[in-house]
C-alpha positions as CSV (number, residue, x, y, z in Angstrom):
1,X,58.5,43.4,-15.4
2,X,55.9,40.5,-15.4
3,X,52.9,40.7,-18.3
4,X,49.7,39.7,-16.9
5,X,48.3,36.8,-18.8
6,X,44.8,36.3,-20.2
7,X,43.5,33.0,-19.2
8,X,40.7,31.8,-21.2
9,X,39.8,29.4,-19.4
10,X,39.1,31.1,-16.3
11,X,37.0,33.6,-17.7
12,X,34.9,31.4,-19.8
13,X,34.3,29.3,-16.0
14,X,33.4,32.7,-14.3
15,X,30.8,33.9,-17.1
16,X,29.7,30.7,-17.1
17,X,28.7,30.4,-13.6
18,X,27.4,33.7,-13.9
19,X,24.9,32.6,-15.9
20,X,24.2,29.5,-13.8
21,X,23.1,32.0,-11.0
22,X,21.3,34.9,-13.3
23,X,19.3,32.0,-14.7
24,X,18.4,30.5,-11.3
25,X,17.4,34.1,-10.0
26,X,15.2,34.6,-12.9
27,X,13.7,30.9,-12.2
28,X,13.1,31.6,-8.5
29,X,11.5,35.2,-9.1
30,X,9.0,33.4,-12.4
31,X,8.3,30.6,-9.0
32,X,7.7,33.3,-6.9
33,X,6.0,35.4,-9.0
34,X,3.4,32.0,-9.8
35,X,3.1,31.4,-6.2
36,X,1.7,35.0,-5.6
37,X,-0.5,34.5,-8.5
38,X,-2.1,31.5,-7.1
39,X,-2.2,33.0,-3.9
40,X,-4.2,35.5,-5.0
41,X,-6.3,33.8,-7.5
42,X,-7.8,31.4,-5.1
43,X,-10.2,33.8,-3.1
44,X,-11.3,35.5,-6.4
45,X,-12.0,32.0,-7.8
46,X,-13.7,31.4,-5.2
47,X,-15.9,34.3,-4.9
48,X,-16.4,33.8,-8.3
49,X,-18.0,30.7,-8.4
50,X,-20.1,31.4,-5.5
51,X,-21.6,34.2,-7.1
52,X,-22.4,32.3,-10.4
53,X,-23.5,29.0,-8.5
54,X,-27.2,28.9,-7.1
55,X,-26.2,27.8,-4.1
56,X,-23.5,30.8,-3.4
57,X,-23.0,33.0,-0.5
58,X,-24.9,35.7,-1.7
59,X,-28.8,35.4,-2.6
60,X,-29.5,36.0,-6.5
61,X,-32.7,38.1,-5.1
62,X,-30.4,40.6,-3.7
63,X,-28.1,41.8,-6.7
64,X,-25.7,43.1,-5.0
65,X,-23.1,42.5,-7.8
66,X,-22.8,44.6,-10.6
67,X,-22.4,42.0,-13.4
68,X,-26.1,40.4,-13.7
69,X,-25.2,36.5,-14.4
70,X,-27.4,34.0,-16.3
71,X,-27.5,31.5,-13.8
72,X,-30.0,34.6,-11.6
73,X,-32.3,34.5,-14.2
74,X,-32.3,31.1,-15.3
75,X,-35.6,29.2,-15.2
76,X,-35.5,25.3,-15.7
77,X,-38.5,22.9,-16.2
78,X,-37.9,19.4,-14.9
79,X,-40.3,17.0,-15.6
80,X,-42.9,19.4,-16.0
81,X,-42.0,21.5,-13.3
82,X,-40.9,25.1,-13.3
83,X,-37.7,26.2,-11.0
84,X,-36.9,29.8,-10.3
């Protein structure tokens, strides 16, 4: 009758690499997971910025957004002059 041995070793290697690929999941799906962010970010930054820049897509005069932004209202005077 033969005893199966426990070898330490082995099992220590196997856990080991275990780990190795559990931790390079989790790194790929955190990558991933940044990538989509981006992705999606980008448009919404965009629009964004167009809305709250003068020169944006859509007119101030309209107010088609809900959110009223300063730079709609804003009134400058350069050099005497007065910008609407």
């Amino acid at each position: 009758m033969e005893e199966e041995r426990f070898d330490l070793g082995h099992t220590v290697k196997k856990i080991f690499a275990i780990g190795i690929v559990a931790w390079l999941i989790f790194i790929g799906f955190i990558a991933l997971m940044t990538l989509v962010g981006i992705v999606i970010a980008i448009p919404l930054l965009k629009k964004a910025y167009g809305m709250m820049s003068s020169g944006g897509g859509e007119s101030c005069s309209h107010e088609k957004h809900k959110v009223r932004f300063p730079i709609c209202k804003a009134k400058a005077k350069f050099y005497g002059e007065k910008i609407e």
